[in-house]
C-alpha positions in Angstrom: 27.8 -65.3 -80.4 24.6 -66.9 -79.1 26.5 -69.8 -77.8 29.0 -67.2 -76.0 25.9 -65.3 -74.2 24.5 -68.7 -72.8 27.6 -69.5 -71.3 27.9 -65.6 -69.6 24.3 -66.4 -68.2 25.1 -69.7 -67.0 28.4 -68.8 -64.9 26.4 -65.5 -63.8 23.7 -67.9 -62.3 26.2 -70.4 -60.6 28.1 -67.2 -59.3 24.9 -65.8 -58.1 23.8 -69.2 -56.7 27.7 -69.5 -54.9 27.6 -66.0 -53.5 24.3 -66.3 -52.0 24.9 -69.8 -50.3 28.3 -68.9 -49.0 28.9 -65.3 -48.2 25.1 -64.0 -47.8 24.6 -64.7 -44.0 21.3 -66.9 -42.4 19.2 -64.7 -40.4 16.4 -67.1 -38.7 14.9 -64.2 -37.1 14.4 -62.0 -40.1 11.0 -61.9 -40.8 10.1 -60.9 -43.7 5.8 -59.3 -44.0 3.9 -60.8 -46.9 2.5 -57.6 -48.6 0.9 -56.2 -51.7 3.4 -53.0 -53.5 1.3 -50.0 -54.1 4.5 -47.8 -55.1 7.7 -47.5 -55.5 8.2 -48.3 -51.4 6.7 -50.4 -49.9 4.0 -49.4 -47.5 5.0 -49.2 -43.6 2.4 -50.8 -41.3 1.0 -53.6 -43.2 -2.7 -53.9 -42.8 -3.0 -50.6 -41.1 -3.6 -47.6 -43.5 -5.9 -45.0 -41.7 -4.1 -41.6 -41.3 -4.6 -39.5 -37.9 -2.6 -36.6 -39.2 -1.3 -35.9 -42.5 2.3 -33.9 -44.3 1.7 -30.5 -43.6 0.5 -27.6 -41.2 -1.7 -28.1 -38.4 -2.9 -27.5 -35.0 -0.2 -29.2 -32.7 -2.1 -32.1 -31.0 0.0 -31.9 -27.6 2.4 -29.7 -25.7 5.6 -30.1 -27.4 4.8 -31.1 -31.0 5.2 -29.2 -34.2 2.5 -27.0 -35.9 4.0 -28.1 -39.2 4.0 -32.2 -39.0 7.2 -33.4 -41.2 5.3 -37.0 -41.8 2.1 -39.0 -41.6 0.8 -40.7 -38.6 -0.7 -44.0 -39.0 -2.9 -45.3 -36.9 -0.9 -48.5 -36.0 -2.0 -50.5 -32.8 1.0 -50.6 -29.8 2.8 -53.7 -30.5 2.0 -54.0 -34.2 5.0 -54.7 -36.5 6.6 -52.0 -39.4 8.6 -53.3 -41.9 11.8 -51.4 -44.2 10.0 -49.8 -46.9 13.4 -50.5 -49.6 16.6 -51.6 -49.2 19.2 -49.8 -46.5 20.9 -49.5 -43.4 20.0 -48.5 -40.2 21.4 -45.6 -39.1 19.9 -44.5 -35.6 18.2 -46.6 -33.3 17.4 -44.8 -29.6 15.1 -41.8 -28.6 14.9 -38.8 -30.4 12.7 -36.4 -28.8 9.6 -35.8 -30.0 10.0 -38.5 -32.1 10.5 -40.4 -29.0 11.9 -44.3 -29.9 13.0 -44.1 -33.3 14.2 -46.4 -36.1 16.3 -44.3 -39.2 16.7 -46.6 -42.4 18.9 -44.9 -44.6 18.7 -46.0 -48.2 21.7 -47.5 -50.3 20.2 -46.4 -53.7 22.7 -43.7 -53.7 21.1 -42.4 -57.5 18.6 -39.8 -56.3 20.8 -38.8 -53.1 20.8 -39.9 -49.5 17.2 -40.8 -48.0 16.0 -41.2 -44.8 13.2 -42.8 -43.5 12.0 -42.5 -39.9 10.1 -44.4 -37.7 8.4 -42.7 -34.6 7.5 -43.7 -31.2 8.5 -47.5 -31.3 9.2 -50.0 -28.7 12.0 -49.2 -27.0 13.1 -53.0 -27.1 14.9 -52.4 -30.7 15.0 -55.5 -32.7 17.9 -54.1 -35.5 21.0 -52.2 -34.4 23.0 -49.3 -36.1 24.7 -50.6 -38.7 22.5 -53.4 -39.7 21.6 -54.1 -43.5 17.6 -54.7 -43.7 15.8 -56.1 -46.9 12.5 -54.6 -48.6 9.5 -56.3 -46.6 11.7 -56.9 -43.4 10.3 -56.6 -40.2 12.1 -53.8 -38.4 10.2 -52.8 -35.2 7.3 -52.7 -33.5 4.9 -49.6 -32.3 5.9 -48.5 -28.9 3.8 -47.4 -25.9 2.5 -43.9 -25.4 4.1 -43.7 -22.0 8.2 -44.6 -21.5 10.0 -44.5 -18.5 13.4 -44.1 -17.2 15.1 -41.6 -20.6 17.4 -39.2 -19.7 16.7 -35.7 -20.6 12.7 -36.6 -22.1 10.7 -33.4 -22.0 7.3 -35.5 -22.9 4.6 -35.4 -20.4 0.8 -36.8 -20.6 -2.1 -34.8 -18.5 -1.1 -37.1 -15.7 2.3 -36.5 -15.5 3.9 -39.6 -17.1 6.4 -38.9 -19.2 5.3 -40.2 -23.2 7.6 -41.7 -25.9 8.3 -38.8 -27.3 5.3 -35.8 -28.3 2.6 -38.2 -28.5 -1.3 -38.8 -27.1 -1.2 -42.5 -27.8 0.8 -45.5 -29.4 1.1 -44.7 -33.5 3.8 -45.0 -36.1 5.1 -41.7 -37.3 6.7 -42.6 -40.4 9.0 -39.6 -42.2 11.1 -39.0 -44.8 14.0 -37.1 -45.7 15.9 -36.6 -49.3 19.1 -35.3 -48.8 18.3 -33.6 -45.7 15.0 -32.3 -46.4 11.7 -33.2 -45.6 8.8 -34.1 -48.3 5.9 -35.7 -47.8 5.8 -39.2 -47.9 2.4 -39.7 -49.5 4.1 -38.5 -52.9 6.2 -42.0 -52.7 3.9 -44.2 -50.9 0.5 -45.4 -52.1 -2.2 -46.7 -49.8 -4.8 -49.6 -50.9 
């Protein structure tokens, strides 16, 4: 019987080790963030963990934006890379109103229902497309500018005019999260340092 399991574990490994070699494409520009796990997901802006504004009800901080805020907004530098929290598949890259340039992963653990995870007022310049399968740790986008120009149908306007990426005072990463369809706070999954 002993012998019998050994051999199971053997041809699993080869199998694995075939599979992986052969039918798991090379992505040289997948990079994937060095980080340290403080929960279940992983945390979203590596090295940035200050919060501006919190799950909950508040005082809307511009024209447009919602007294109750359905994520947390990091204080993330423009330009500064986020990464998939888990395993999944993008489902919506392009602008999304307040949320202005947004990333959706959606994840493929399908055993506590469909979640969503949303990232807020990115670059415009996407680096994943719809469809694409991302990794844990992967990087996924980048924080966007606070002012975008040239969208169609954007209702976002600074003091001065220019129109912003989406209801926003300044470059941040909005990060949300939906399970099966409904908000929740995002602090009750993720752990900072």
């Amino acid at each position: 019987m002993q012998k019998i399991f050994y051999q199971f574990i053997s041809i699993l490994v080869i199998f694995t080790i075939f599979v992986s070699i052969f039918f798991i494409p090379l992505n040289t520009k997948i990079k994937i963030i060095d980080y340290i796990e403080t929960g279940e997901l992983l945390w979203p802006a590596p090295s940035y963990y200050g919060i501006n504004s919190y799950y909950g009800k508040r005082h809307a901080p511009t024209s447009g934006a919602s007294t109750f805020h359905k994520g947390i907004d990091i204080a993330v530098p423009q330009g500064s890379e986020y990464v998939a929290v888990t395993n999944g598949t993008i489902t919506f890259a392009d602008f999304l109103g307040g949320g202005g340039y947004t990333v959706t992963l959606t994840d493929e653990n399908k055993e506590n229902g469909e979640i969503k995870y949303s990232y807020c007022h990115s670059d415009p310049n996407f680096i994943v497309s719809v469809g694409q399968k991302v990794v844990k740790g992967q990087v996924i986008g980048k924080v966007g500018p606070k002012n975008v120009y040239g969208v169609v149908g954007n209702r976002y306007f600074d003091s001065n005019g220019n129109p912003t990426n989406g209801a926003t005072t300044g470059p941040h990463l909005h990060f949300g999260m939906r399970v099966n369809g409904e908000y929740v706070n995002p602090l009750n999954y993720l752990k900072r340092k």
